[in-house]
VOVEXKOL-409032 format. One record per residue (C-alpha): residue in one letter; x, y, z; residue number from 1. Coordinates in pm, whole numbers. Layout:
N
<atom 'A' <X Y Z> NUM>
...
This chain:
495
<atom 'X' <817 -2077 -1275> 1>
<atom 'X' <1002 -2148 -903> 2>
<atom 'X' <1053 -1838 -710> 3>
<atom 'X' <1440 -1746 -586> 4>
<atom 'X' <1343 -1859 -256> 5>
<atom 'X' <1238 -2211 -390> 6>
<atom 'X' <1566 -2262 -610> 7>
<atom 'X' <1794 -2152 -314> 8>
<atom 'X' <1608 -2366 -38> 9>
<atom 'X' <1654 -2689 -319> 10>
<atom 'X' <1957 -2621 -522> 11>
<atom 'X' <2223 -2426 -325> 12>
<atom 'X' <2334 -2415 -18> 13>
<atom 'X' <2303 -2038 26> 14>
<atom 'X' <2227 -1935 411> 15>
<atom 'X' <1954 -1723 482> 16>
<atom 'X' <2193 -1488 549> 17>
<atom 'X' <2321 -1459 225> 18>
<atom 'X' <2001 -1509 34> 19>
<atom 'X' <1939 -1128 224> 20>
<atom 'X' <2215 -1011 62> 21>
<atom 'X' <2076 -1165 -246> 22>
<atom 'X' <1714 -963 -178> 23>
<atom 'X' <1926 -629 -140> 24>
<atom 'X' <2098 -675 -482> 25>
<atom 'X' <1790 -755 -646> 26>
<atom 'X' <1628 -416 -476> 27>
<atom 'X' <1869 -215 -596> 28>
<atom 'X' <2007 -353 -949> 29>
<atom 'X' <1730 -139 -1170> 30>
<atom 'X' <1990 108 -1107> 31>
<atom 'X' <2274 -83 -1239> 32>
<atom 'X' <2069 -152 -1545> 33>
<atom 'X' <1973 155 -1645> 34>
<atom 'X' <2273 300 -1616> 35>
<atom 'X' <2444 -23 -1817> 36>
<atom 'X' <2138 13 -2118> 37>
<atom 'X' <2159 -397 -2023> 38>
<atom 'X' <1978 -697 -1909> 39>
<atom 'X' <2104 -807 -1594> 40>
<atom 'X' <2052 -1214 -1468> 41>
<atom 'X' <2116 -1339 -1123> 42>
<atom 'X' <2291 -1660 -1097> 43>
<atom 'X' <2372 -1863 -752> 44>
<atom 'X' <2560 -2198 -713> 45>
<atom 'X' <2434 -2554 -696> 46>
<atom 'X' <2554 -2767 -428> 47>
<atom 'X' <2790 -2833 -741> 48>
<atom 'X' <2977 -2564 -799> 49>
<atom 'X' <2995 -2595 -1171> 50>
<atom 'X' <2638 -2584 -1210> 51>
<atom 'X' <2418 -2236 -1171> 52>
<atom 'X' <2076 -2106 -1205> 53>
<atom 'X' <1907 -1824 -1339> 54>
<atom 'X' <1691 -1711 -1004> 55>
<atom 'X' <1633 -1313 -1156> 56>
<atom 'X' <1628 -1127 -1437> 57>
<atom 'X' <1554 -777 -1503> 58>
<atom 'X' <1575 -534 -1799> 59>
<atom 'X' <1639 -198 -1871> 60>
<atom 'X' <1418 131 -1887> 61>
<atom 'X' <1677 320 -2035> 62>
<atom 'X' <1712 110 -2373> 63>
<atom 'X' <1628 -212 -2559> 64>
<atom 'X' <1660 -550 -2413> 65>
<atom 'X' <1894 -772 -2518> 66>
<atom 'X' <1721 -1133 -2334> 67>
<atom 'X' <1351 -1129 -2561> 68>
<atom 'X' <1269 -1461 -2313> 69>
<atom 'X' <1290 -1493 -1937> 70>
<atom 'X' <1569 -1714 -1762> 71>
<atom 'X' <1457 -1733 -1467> 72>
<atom 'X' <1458 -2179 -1342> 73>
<atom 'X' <1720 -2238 -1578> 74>
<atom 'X' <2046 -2380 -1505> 75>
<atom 'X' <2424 -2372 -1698> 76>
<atom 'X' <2679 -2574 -1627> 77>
<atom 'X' <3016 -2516 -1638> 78>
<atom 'X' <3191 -2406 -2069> 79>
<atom 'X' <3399 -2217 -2211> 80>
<atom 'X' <3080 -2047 -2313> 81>
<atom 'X' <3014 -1907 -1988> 82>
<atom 'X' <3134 -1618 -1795> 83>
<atom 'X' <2912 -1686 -1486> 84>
<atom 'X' <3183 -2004 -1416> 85>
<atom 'X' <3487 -1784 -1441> 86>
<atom 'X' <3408 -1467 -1308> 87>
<atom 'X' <3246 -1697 -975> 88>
<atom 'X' <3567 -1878 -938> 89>
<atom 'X' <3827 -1587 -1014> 90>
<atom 'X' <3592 -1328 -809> 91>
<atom 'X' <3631 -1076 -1008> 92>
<atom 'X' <3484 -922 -1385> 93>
<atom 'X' <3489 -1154 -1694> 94>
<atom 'X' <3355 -1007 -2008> 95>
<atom 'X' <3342 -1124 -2375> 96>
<atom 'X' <3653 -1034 -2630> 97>
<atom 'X' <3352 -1028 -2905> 98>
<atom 'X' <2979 -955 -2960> 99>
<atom 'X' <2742 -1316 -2890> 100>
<atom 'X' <2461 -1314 -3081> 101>
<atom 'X' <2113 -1368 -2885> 102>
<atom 'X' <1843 -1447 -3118> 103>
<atom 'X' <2009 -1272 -3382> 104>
<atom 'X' <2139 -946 -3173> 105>
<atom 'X' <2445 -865 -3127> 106>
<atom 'X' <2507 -917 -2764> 107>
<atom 'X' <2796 -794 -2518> 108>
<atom 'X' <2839 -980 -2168> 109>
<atom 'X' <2973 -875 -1866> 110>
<atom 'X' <2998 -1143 -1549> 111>
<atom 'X' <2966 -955 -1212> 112>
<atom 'X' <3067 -1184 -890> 113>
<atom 'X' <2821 -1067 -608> 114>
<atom 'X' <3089 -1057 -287> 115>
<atom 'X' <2941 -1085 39> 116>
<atom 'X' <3166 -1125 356> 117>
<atom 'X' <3447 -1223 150> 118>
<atom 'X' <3290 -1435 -29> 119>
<atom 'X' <3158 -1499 -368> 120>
<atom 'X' <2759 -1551 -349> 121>
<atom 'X' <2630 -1534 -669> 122>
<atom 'X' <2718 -1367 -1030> 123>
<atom 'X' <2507 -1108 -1207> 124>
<atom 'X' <2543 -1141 -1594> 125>
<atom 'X' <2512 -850 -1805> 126>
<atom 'X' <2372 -833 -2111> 127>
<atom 'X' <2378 -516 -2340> 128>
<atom 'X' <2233 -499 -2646> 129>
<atom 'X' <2493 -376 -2940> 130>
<atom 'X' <2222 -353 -3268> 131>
<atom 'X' <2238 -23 -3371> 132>
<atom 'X' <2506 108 -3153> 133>
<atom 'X' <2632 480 -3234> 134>
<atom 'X' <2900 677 -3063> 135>
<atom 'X' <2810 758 -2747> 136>
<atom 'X' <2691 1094 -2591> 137>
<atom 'X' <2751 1289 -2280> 138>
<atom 'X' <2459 1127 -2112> 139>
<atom 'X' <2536 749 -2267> 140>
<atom 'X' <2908 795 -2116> 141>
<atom 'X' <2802 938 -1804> 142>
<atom 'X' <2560 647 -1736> 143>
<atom 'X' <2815 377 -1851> 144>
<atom 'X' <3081 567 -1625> 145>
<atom 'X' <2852 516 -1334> 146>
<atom 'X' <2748 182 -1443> 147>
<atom 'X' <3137 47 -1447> 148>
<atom 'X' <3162 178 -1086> 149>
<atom 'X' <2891 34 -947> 150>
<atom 'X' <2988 -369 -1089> 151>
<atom 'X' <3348 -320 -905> 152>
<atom 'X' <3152 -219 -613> 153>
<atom 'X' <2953 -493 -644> 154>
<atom 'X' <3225 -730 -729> 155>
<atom 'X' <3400 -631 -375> 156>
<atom 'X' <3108 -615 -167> 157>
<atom 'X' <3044 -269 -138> 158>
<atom 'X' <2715 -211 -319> 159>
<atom 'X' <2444 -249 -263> 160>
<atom 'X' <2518 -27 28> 161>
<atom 'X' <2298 -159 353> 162>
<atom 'X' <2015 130 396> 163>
<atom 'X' <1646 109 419> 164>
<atom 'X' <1654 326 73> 165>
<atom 'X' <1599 12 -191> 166>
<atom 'X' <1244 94 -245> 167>
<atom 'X' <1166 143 -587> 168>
<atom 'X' <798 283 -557> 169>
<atom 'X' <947 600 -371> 170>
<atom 'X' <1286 611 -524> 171>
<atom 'X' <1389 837 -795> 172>
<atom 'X' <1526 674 -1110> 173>
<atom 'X' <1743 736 -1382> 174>
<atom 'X' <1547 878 -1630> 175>
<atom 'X' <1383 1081 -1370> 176>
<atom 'X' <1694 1290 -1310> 177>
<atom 'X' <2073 1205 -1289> 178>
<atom 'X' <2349 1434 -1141> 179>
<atom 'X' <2736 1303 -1096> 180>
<atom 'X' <2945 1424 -853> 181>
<atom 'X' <3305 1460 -835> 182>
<atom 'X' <3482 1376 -502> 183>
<atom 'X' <3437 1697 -413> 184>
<atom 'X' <3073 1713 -448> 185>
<atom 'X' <3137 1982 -783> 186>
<atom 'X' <2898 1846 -1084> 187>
<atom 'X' <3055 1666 -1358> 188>
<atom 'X' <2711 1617 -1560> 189>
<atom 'X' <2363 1649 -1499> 190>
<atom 'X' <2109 1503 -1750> 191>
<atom 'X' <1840 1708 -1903> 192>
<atom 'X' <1585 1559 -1671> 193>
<atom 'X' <1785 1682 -1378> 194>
<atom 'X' <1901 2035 -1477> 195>
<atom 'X' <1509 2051 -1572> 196>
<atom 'X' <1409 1955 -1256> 197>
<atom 'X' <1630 2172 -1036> 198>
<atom 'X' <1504 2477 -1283> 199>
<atom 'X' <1181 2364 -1155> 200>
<atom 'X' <1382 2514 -795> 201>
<atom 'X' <1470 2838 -950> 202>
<atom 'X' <1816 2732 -1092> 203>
<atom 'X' <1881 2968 -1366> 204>
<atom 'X' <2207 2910 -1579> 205>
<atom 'X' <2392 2513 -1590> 206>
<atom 'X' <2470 2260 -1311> 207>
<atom 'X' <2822 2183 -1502> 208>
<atom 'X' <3114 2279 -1208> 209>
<atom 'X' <2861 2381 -965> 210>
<atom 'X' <2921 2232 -576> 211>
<atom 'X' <2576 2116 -558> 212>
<atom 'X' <2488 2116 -116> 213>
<atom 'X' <2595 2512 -215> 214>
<atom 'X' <2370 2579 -536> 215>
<atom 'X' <2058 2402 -359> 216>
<atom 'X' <2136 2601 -23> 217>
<atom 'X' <2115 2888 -196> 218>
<atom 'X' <1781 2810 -429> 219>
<atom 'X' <1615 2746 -51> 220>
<atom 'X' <1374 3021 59> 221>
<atom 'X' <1626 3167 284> 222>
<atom 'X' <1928 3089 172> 223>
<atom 'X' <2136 3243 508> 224>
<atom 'X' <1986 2994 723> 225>
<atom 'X' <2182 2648 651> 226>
<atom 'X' <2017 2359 496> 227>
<atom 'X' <1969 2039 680> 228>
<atom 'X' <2257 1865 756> 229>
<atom 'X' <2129 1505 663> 230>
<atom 'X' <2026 1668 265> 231>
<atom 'X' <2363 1847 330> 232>
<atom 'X' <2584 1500 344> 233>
<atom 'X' <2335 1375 32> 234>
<atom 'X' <2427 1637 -202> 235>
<atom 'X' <2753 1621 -135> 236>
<atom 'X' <2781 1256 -240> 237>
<atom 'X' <2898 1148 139> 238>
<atom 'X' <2618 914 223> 239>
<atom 'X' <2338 715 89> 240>
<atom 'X' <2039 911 187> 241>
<atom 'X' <1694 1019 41> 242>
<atom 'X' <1605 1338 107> 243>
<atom 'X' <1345 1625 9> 244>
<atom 'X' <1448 1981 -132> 245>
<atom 'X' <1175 2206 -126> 246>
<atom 'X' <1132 2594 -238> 247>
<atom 'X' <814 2754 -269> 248>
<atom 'X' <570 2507 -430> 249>
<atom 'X' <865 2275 -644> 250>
<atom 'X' <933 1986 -469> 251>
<atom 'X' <1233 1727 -548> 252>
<atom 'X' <1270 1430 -429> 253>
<atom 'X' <1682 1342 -460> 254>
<atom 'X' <1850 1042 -384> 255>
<atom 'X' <2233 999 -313> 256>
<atom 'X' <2422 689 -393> 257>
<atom 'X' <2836 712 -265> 258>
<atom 'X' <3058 551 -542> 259>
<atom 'X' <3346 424 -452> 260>
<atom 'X' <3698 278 -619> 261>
<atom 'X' <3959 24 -481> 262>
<atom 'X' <3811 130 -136> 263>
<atom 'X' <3788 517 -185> 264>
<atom 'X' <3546 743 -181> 265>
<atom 'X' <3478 853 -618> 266>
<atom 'X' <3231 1092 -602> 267>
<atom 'X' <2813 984 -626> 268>
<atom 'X' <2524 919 -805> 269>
<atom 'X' <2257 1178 -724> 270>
<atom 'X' <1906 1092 -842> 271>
<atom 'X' <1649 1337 -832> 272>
<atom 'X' <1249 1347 -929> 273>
<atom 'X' <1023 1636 -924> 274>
<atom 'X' <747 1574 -720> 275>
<atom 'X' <602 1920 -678> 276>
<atom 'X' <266 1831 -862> 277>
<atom 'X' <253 1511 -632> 278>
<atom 'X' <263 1696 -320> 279>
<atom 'X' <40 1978 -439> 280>
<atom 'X' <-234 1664 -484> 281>
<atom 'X' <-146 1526 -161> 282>
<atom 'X' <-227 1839 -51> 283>
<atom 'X' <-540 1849 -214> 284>
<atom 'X' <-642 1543 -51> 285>
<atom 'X' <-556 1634 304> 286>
<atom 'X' <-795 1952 253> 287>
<atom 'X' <-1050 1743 78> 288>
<atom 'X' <-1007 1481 403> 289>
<atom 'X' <-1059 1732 655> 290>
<atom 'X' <-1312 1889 461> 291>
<atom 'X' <-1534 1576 450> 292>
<atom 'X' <-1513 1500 814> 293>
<atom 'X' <-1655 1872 885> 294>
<atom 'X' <-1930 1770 721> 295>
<atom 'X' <-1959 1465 844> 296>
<atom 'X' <-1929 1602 1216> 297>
<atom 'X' <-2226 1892 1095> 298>
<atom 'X' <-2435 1622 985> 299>
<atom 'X' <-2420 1434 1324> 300>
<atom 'X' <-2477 1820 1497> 301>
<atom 'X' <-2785 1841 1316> 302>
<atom 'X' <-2916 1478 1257> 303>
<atom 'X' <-2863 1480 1669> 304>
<atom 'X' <-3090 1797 1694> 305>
<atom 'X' <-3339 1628 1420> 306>
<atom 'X' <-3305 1301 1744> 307>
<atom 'X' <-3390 1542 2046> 308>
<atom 'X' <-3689 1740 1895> 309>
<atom 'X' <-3841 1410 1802> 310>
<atom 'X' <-3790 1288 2156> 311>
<atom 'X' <-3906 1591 2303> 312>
<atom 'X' <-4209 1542 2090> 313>
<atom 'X' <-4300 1221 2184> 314>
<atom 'X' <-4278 1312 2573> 315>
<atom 'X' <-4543 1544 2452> 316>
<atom 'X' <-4790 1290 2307> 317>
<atom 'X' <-5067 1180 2487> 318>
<atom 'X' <-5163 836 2236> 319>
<atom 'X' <-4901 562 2270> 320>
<atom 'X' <-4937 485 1885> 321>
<atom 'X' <-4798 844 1795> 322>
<atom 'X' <-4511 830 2089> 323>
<atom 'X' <-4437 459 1949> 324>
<atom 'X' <-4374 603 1594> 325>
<atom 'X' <-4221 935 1751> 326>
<atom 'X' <-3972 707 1931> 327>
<atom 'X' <-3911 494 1612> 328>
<atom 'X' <-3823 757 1425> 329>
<atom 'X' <-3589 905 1724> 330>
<atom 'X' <-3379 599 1697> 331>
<atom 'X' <-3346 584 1301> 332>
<atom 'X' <-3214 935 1268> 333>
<atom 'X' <-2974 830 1620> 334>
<atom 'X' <-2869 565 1407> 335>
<atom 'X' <-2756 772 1103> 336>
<atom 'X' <-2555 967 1366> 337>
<atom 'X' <-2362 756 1481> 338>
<atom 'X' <-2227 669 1182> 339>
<atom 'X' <-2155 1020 1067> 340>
<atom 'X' <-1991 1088 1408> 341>
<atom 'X' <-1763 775 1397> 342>
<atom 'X' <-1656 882 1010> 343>
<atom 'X' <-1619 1282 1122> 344>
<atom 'X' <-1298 1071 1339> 345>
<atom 'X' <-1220 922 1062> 346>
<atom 'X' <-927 948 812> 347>
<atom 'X' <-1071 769 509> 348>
<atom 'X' <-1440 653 405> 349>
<atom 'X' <-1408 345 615> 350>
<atom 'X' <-1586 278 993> 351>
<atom 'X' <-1437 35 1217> 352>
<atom 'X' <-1792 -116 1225> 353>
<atom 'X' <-1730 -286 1559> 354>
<atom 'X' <-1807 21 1751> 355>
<atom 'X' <-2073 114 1585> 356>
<atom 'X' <-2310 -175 1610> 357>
<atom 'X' <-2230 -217 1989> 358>
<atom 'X' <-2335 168 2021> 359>
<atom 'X' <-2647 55 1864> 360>
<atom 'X' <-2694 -239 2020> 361>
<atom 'X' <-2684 -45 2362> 362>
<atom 'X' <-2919 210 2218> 363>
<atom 'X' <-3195 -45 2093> 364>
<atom 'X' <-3178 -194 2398> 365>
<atom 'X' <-3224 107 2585> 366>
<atom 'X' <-3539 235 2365> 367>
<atom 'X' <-3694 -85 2317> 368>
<atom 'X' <-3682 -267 2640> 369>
<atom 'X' <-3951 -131 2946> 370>
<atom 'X' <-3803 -337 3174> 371>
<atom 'X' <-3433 -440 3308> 372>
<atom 'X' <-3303 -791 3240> 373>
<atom 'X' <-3221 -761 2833> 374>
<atom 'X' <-2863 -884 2742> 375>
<atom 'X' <-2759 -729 2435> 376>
<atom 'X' <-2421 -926 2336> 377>
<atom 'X' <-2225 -939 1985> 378>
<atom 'X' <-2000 -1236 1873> 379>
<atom 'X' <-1785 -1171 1615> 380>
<atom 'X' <-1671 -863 1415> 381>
<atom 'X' <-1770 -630 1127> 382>
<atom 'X' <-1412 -537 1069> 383>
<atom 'X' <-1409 -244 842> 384>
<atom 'X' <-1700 -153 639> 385>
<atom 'X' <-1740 140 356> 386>
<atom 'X' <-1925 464 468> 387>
<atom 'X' <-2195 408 160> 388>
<atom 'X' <-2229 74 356> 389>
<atom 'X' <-2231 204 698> 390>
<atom 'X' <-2529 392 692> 391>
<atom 'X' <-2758 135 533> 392>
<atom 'X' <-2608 -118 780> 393>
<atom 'X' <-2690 86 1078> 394>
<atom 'X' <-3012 158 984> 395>
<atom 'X' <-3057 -252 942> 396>
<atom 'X' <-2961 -341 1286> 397>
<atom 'X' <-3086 -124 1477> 398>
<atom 'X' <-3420 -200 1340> 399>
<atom 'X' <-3389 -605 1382> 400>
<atom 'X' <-3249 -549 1732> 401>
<atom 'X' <-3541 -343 1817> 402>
<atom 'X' <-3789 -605 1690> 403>
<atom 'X' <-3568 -824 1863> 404>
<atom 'X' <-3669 -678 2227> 405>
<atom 'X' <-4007 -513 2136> 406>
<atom 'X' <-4167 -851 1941> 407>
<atom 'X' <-3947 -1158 2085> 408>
<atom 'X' <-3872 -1066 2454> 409>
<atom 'X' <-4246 -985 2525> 410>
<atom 'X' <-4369 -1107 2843> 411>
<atom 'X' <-4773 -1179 2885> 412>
<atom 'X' <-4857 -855 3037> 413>
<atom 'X' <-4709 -681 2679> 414>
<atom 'X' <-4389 -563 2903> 415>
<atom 'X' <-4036 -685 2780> 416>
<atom 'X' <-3914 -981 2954> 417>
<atom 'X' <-3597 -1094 3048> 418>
<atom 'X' <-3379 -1239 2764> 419>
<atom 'X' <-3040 -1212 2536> 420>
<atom 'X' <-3039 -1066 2167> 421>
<atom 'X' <-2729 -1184 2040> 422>
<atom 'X' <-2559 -1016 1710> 423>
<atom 'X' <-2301 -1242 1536> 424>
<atom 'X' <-2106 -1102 1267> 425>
<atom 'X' <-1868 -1256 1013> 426>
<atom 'X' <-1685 -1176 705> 427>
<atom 'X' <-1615 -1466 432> 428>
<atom 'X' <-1522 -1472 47> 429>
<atom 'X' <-1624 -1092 43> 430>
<atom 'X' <-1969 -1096 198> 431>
<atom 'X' <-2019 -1028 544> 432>
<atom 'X' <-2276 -1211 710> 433>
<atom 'X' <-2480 -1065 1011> 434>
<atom 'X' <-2725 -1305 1246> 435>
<atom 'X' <-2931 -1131 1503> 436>
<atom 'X' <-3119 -1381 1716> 437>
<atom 'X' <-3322 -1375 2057> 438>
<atom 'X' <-3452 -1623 2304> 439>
<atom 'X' <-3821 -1497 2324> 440>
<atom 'X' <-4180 -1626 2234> 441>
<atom 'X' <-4027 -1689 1868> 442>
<atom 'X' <-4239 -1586 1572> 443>
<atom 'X' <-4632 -1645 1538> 444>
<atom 'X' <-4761 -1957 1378> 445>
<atom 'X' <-4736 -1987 990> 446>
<atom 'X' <-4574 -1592 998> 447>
<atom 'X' <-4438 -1449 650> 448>
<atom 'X' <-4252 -1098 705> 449>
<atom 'X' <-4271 -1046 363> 450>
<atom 'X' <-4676 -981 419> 451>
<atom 'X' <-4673 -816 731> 452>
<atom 'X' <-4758 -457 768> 453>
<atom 'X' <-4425 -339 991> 454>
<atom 'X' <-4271 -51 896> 455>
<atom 'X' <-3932 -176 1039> 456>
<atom 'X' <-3914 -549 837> 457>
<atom 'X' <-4051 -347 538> 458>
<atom 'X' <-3769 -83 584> 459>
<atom 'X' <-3515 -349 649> 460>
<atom 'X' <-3575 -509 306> 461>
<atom 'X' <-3547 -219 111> 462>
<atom 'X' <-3245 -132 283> 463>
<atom 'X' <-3082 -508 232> 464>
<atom 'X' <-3194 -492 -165> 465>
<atom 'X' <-3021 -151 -192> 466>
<atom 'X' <-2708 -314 -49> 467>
<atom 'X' <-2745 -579 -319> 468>
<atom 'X' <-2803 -858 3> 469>
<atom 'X' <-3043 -1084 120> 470>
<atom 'X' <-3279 -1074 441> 471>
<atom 'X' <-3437 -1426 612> 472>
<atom 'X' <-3599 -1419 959> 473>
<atom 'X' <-3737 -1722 1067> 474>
<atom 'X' <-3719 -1978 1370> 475>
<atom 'X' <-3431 -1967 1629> 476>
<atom 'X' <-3261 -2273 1474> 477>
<atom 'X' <-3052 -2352 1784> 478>
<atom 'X' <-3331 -2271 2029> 479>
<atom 'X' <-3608 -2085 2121> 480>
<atom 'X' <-3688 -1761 1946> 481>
<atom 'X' <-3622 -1564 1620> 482>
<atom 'X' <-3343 -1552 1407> 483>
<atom 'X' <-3261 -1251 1134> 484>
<atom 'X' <-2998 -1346 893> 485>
<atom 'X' <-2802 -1034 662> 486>
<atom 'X' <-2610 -1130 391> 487>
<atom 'X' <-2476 -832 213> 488>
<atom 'X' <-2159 -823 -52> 489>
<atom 'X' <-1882 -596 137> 490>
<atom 'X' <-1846 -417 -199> 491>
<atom 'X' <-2208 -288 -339> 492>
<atom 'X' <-2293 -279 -697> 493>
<atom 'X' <-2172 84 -859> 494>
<atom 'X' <-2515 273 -959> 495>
């Protein structure tokens, strides 16, 4: 199926300035269809005029659909058949004298022109399905009311109005709550989603006649300080504005939308959503957030303390095998800490792994080498990495780059000589790929890590298998030296 864009670059010759205006109707005409119980199908002009195509189509929440297939890539050309034809040329509303039937439903259409600078862009058909249809209610009349208003203002160019409010993830909707204002901002009707939801205030009694800026100043925790003046202008139908009403713990969210007839102002839509047990999560979370980093920043405290007893320990230790091990251990738990310090500063379970590993880097350099003239360098980035992944991670290069300055830059008197480790890190199709080579002696004659006795290659593999990955180290393939190669998936296996 060809997206809008496609059938406007190919078949029309729309500007990109009115295919925005195209984007804005198509952001905002959920609330059109609600509030018409109708299918609505966006139609724009070939290069000949008499020909159109279907480039939208949406239905309603608010009742059954009257289109059971999708439009969208189709085209119509000009019949007496057609409204999208008459109402484009005329400019203004077409609508059937009798019911169509659509695959056996009763169907009645409505042609909308879509003005735009004084010009005709495109037509929205409407399509409401009549099976079943009883006499209307409050609500029903309300909603087609509102619906009627918003097609002239569509049809003259004044909705949708130009905000930043079209997005329909944060914006109430019809069912959530409706309210409609009179010019005076007094309440003609609310639906029982919106009196419900402004009980959820502390309204006690009916919204009917009520001036509604006045009745939610006065549900406010103190209602002789005056409310805002931005959710003042909302709920009094002047502007189109999202706003937040809050009292106590009840949250609602309310949306204003000005309606307008042959130029002047005719009162508003207000939408309105109670979001209290939203916020009280969000909430939640925040405390939960901050709550994790404390423990994250006492872990550091203490793994840090664990890191200076062991180093005052091995200052302490007369045989160079127990200060080795002392010092080994030192830089593990270091390791761990660094990773719990960089996540106690941060706002989610994710490390900007970058820092990290040249932190560690630095450090195994610093442990490792007995001698100045080591290069530590990194080429490449980690990019984010999971905290569960973090720590193993950490743990994994600090060990390699240690090996990589104790075991490959080794001079003949068993000092460290001068050298580079290099780390090179990359991210593709989901795994992340770490290399961590040197430019030392290289790796003894027919050597398998798998059977040596180190502690660190042994604790590197377990490590790498936990993170569902794969460890090589073998020859420096583009020189002399030792190469390590990680391979681990940037999302681990669940246990």
């Amino acid at each position: 199926m060809p997206s809008m864009s496609e059938i406007i670059a190919e078949h029309t010759a729309l500007s990109e300035h009115d295919h925005r205006r195209l984007k804005q109707v198509l952001s905002e005409w959920q609330l059109l269809a609600d509030l018409a119980f109708s299918d609505l199908v966006l139609w724009v002009p070939d290069h000949d005029e008499n020909v159109f195509w279907a480039v939208a189509q949406i239905r309603p929440t608010t009742g059954p659909t009257a289109l059971l297939e999708d439009v969208v890539g189709d085209l119509i050309a000009y019949s007496p058949e057609h409204l999208v034809s008459e109402a484009f040329l005329s400019g203004e509303i077409t609508q059937t004298s009798a019911n169509k039937l659509s695959a056996g439903i009763p169907v009645d259409v409505h042609a909308i022109p879509v003005r735009f600078e004084d010009r005709v862009i495109g037509v929205v058909e409407q399509h409401t399905n009549q099976l079943g249809v009883r006499s209307p209610s409050m609500l029903e009349n309300s909603y087609l009311d509102s619906a009627f208003d918003l097609a002239q203002m569509v049809a003259i160019g004044d909705f949708p109005i130009a905000t930043d409010l079209s997005d329909q993830t944060i914006n109430p909707r019809v069912g959530d709550g409706f309210i409609r204002l009179d010019l005076s901002g007094n309440v003609e009707y609310a639906s029982p989603n919106g009196l419900s939801a402004y009980r959820r205030l502390g309204l006690i009694g009916d919204l009917i006649d009520e001036n509604l800026a006045e009745l939610t100043a006065a549900l406010m925790p103190d209602p002789d300080r005056p409310i805002d003046h931005s959710l003042e202008s909302l709920l009094a139908g002047r502007v189109a504005r999202r706003a937040e009403a809050v009292a106590g713990d009840a949250h609602l969210l309310l949306r204003s939308v000005p309606l307008t007839r042959d130029g002047a102002r005719h009162g508003a839509i207000v939408l309105c959503r109670d979001v209290s047990d939203l916020r009280s999560k969000e909430r939640e979370l925040i405390t939960k957030d901050a709550t994790i980093r404390e423990i994250h920043h006492r872990v550091k405290n203490n793994l840090q303390t664990v890191a200076a007893l062991l180093r005052m320990q091995a200052r302490r230790m007369s045989a160079p095998e127990a200060k080795l091990a002392l010092n080994d251990a030192m830089s593990r738990v270091a390791a761990i800490a660094i990773v719990h310090e960089t996540l106690s500063q941060a706002f989610d379970e994710v490390v900007d792994f970058d820092k990290v590993a040249d932190r560690l880097l630095r450090m195994a350099v610093d442990v490792a080498a007995t001698r100045e003239g080591v290069r530590a360098v990194r080429v490449g980035s980690f990019g984010e990495v999971s905290a569960d992944l973090a720590t193993n991670l950490s743990m994994v290069i600090t060990e390699l780059c240690q090996n990589a300055v104790e075991h490959g830059l080794v001079a003949a008197d068993g000092t460290t000589s001068k050298g580079e480790v290099r780390m090179t890190p990359g991210v593709r199709d989901g795994r992340l790929r770490v290399e961590i080579a040197d430019d030392g002696v290289g790796l003894p004659e027919n050597f398998n890590w798998r059977l040596s006795p180190s502690l660190g290659l042994s604790i590197v593999n377990t490590l790498v298998k936990d993170m569902d990955g794969e460890f090589r180290l073998g020859p420096n393939p583009h020189g002399a030296g030792t190469r390590a190669v990680v391979e681990v998936p940037l999302r681990t296996k669940k246990r």
